[in-house]
TIVO-2410 file (N, C-alpha, C; in nm, 3 decimals):
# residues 106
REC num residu      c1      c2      c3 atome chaine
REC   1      X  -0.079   0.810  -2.311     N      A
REC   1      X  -0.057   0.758  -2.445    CA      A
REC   1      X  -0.049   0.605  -2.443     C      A
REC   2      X   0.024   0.564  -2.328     N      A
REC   2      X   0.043   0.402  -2.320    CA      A
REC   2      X  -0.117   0.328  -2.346     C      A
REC   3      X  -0.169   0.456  -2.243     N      A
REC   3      X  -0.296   0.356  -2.167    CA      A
REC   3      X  -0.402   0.351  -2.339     C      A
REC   4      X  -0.423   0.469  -2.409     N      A
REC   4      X  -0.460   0.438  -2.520    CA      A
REC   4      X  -0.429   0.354  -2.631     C      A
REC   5      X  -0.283   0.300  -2.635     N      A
REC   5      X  -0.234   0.211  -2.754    CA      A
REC   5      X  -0.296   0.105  -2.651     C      A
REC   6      X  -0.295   0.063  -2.595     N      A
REC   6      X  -0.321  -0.080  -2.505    CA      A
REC   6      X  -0.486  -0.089  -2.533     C      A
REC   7      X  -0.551   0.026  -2.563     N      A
REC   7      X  -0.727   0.009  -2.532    CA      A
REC   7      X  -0.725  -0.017  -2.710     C      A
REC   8      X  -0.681   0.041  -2.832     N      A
REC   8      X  -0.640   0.029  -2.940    CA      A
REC   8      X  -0.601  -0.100  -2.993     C      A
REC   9      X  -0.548  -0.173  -2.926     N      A
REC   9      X  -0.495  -0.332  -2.920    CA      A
REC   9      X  -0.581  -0.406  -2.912     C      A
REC  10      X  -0.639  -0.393  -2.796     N      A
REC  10      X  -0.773  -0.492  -2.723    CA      A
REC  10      X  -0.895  -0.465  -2.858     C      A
REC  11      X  -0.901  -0.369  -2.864     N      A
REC  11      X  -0.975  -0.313  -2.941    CA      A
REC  11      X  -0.973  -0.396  -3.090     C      A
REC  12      X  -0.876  -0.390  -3.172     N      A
REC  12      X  -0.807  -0.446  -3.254    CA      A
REC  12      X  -0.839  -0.594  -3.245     C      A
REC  13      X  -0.798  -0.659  -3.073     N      A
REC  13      X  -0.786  -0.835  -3.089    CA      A
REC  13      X  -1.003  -0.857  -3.080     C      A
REC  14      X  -1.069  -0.784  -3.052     N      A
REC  14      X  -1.198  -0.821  -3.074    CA      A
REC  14      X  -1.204  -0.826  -3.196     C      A
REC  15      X  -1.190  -0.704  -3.293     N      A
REC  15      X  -1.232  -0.734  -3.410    CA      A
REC  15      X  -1.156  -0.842  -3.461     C      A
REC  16      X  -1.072  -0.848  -3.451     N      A
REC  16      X  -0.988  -0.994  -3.552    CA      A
REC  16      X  -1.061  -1.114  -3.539     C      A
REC  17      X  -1.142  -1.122  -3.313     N      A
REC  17      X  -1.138  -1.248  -3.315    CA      A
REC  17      X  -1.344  -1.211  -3.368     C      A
REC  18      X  -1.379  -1.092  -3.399     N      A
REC  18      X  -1.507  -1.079  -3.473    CA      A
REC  18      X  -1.488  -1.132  -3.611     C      A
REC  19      X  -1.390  -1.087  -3.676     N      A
REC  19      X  -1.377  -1.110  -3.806    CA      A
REC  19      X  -1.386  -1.250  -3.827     C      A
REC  20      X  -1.259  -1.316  -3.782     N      A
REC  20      X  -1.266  -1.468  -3.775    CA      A
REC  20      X  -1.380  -1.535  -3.741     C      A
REC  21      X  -1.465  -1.526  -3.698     N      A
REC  21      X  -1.590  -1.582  -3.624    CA      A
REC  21      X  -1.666  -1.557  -3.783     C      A
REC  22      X  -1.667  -1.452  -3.829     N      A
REC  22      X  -1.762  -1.421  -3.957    CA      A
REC  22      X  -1.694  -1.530  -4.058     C      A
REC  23      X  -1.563  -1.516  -4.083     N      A
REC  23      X  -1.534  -1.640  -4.160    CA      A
REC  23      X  -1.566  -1.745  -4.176     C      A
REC  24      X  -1.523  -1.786  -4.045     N      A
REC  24      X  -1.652  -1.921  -4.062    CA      A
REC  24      X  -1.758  -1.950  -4.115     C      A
REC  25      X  -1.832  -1.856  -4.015     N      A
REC  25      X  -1.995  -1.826  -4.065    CA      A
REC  25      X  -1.987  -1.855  -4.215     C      A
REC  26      X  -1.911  -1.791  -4.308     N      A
REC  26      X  -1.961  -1.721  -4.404    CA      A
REC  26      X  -1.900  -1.847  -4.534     C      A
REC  27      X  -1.763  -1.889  -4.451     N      A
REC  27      X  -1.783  -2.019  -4.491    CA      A
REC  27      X  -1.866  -2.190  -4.489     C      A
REC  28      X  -1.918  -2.155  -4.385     N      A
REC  28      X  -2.058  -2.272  -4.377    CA      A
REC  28      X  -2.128  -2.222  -4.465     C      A
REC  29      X  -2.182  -2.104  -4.510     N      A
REC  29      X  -2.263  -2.053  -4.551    CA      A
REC  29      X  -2.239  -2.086  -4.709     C      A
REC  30      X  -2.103  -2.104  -4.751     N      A
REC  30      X  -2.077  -2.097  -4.869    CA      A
REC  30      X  -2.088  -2.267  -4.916     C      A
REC  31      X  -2.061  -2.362  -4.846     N      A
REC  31      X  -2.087  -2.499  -4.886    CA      A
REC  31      X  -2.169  -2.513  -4.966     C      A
REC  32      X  -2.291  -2.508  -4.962     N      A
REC  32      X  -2.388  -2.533  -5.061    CA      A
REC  32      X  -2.397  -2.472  -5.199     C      A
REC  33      X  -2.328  -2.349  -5.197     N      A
REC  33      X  -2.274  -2.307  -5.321    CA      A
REC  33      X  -2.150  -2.360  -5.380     C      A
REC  34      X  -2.051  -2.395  -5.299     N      A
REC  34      X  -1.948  -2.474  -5.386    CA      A
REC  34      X  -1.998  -2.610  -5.413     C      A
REC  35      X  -2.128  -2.689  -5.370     N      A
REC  35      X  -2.183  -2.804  -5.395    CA      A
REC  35      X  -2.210  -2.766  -5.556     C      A
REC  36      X  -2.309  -2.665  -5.558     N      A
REC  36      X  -2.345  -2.644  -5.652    CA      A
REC  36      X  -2.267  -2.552  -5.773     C      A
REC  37      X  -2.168  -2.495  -5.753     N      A
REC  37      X  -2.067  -2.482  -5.846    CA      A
REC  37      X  -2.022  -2.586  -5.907     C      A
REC  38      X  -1.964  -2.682  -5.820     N      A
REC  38      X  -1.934  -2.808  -5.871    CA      A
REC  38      X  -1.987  -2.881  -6.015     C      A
REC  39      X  -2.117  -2.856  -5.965     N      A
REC  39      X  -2.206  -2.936  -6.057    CA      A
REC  39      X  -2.179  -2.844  -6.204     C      A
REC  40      X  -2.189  -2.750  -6.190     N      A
REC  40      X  -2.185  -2.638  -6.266    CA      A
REC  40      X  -2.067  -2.676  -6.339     C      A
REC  41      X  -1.999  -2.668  -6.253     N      A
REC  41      X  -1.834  -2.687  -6.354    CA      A
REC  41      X  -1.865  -2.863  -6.414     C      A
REC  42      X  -1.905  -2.908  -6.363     N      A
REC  42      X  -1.894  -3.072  -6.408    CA      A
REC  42      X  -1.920  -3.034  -6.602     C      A
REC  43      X  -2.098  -2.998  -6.520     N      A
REC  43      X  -2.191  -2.981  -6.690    CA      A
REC  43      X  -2.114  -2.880  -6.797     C      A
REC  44      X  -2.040  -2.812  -6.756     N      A
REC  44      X  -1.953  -2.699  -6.847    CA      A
REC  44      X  -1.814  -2.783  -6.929     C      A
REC  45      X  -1.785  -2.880  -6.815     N      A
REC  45      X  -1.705  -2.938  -6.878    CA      A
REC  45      X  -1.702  -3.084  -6.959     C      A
REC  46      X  -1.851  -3.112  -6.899     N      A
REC  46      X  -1.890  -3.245  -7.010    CA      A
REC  46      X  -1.933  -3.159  -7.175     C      A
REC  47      X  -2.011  -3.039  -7.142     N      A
REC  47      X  -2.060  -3.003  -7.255    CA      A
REC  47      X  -1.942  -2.998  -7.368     C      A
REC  48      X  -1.858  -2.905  -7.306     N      A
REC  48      X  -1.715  -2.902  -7.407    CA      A
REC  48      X  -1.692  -3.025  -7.415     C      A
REC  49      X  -1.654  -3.110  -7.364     N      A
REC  49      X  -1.622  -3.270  -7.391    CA      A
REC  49      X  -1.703  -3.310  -7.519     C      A
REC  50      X  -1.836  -3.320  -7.554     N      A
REC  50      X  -1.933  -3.347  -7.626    CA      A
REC  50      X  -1.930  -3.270  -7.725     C      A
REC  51      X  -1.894  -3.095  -7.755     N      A
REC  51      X  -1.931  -3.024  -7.866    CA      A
REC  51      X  -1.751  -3.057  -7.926     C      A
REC  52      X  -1.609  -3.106  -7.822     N      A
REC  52      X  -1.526  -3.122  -7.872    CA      A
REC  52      X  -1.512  -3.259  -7.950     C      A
REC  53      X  -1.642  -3.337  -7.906     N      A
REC  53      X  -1.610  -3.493  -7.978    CA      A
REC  53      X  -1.676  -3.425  -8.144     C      A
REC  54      X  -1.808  -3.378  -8.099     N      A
REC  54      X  -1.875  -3.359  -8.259    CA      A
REC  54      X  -1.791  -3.287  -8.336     C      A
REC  55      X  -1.734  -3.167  -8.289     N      A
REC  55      X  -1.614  -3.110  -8.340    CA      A
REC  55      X  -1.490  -3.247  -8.469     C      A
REC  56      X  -1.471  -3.359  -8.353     N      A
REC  56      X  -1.358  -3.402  -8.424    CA      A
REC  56      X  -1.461  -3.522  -8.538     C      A
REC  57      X  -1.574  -3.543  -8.453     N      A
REC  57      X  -1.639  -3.637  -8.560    CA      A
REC  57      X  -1.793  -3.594  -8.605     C      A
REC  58      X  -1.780  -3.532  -8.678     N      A
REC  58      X  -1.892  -3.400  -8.741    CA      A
REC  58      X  -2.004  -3.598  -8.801     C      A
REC  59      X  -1.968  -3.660  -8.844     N      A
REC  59      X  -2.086  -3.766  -8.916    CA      A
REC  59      X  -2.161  -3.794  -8.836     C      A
REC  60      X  -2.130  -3.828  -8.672     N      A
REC  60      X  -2.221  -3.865  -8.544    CA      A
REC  60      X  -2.307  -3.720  -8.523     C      A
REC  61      X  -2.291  -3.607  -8.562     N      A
REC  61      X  -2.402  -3.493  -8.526    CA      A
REC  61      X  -2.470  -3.546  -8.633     C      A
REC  62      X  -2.417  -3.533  -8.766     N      A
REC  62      X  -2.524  -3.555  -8.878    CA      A
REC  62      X  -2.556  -3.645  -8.880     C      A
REC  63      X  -2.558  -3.770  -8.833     N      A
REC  63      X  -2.644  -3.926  -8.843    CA      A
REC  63      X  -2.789  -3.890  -8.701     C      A
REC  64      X  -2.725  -3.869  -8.603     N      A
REC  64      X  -2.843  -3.792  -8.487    CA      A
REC  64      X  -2.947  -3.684  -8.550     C      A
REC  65      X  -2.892  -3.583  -8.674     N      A
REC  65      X  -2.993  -3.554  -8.687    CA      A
REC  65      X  -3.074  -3.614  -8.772     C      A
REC  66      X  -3.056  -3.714  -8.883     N      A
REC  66      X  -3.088  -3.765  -8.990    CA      A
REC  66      X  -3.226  -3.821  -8.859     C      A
REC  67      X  -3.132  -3.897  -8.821     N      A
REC  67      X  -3.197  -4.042  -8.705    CA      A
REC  67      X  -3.351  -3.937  -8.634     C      A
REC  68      X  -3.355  -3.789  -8.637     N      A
REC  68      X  -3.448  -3.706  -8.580    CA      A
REC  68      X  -3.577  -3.752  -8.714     C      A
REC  69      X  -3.528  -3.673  -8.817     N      A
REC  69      X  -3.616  -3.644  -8.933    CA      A
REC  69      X  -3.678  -3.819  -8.987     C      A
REC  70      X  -3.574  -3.918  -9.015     N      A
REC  70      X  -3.621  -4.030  -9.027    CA      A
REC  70      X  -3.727  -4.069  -8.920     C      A
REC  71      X  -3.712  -4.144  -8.799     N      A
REC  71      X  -3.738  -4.198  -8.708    CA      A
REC  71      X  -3.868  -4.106  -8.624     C      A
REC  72      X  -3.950  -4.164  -8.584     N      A
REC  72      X  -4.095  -4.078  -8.511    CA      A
REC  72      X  -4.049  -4.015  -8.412     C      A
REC  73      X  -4.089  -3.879  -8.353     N      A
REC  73      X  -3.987  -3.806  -8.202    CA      A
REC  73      X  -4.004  -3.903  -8.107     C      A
REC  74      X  -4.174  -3.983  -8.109     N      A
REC  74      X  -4.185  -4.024  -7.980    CA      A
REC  74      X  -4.075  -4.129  -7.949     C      A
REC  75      X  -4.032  -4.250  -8.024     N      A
REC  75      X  -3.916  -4.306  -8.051    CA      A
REC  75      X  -3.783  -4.259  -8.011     C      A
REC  76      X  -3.795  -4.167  -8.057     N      A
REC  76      X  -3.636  -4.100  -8.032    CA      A
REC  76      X  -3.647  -4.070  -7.890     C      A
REC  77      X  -3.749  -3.998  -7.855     N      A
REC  77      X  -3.742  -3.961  -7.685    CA      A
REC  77      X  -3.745  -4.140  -7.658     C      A
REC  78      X  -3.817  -4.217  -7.630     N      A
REC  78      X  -3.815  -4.345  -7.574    CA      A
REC  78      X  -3.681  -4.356  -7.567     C      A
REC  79      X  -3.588  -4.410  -7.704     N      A
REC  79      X  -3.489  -4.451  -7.703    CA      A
REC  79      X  -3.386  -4.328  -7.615     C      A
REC  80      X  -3.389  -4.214  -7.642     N      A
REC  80      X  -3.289  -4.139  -7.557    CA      A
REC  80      X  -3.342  -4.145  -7.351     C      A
REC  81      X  -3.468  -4.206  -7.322     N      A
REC  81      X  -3.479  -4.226  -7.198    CA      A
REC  81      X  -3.404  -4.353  -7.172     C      A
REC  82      X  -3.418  -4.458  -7.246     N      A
REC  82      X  -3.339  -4.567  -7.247    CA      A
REC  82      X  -3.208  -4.566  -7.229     C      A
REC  83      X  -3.180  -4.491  -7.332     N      A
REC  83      X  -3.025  -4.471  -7.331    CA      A
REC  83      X  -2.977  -4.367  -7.148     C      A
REC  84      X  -3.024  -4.305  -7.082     N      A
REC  84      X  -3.064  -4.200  -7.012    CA      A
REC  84      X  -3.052  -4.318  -6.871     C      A
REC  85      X  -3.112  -4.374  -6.875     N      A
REC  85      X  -3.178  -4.502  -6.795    CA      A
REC  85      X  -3.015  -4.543  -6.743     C      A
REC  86      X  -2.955  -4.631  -6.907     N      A
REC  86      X  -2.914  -4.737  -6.916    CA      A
REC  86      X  -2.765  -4.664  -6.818     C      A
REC  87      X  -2.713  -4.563  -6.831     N      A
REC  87      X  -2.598  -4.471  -6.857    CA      A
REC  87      X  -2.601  -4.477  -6.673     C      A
REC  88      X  -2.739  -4.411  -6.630     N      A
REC  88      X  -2.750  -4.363  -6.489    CA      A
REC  88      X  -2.698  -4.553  -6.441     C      A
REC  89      X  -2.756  -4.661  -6.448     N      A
REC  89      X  -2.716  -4.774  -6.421    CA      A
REC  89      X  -2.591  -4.811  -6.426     C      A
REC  90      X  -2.550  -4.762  -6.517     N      A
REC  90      X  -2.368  -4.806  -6.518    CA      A
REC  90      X  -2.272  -4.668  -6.418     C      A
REC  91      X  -2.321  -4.551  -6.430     N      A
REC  91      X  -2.268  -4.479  -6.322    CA      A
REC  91      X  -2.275  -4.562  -6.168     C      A
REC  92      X  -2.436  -4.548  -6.132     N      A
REC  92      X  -2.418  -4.651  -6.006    CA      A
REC  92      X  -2.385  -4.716  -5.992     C      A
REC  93      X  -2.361  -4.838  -6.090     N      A
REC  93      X  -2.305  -4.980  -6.058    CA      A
REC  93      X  -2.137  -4.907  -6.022     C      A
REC  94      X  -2.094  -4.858  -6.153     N      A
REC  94      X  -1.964  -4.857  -6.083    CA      A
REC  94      X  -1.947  -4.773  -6.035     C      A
REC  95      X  -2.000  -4.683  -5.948     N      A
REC  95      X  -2.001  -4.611  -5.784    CA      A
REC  95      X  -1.979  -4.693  -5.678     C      A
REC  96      X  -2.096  -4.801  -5.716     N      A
REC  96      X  -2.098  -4.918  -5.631    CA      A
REC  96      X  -1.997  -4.989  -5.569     C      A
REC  97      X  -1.971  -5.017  -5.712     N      A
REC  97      X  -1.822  -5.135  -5.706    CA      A
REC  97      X  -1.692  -5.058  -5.632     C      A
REC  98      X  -1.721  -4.913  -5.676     N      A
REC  98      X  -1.617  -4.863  -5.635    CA      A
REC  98      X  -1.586  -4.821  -5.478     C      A
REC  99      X  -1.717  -4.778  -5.463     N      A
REC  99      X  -1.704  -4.775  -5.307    CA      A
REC  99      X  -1.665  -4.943  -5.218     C      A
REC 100      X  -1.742  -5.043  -5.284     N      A
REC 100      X  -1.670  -5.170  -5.252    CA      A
REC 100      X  -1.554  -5.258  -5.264     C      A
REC 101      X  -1.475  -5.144  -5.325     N      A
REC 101      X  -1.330  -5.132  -5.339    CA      A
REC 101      X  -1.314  -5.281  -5.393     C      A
REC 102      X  -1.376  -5.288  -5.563     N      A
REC 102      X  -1.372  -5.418  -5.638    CA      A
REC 102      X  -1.266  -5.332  -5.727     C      A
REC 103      X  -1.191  -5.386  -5.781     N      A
REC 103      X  -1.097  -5.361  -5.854    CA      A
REC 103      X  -1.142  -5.401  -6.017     C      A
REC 104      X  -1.222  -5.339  -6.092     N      A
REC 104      X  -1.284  -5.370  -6.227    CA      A
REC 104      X  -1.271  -5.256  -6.294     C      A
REC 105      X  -1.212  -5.245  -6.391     N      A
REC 105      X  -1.192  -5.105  -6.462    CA      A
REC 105      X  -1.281  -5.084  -6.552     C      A
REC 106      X  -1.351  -5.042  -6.572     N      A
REC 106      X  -1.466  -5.027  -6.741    CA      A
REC 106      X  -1.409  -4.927  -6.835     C      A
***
């Protein structure tokens, strides 16, 4: 009986140290999905950010769409690449600054 609980044990410490080994694995494996969750959660939570601003200021949806029907699309796309452009530039810059540990608040 001894000699079987003892083979039961051993038995036991492989799989644990199998199991653990899969963990890992399975956590490397998972990085690139919590990369991309991330992002996921970012855009989920800018969107609410954005449908909660139009929410509190309903005239900025309705002037954007006016600004559609007035104004030519091709225009509107130009200007929203511009704007698109201008936005990605001020993220980097102050990525920039920030990684260069400048102290400038925007």
């Amino acid at each position: 009986m001894n000699k079987r609980l003892f083979e039961l044990a051993r038995r036991r410490g492989r799989l644990e140290e199998r199991i653990a080994m899969q963990r890992v694995t399975l956590a490397e494996y998972c990085v690139p999905l919590q990369h991309a969750a991330g992002h996921v959660d970012q855009a989920v939570a800018t969107t609410r950010s954005a449908l909660s601003y139009l929410r509190r200021y309903p005239l900025f949806a309705g002037l954007a769409v006016a600004a559609i029907f007035v104004a030519k699309p091709r225009r509107i796309v130009r200007w929203a690449r511009r704007g698109w452009v201008a936005w990605r530039v001020y993220r980097g810059a102050r990525r920039w600054l920030h990684d260069k540990k400048f102290k400038i608040s925007f």
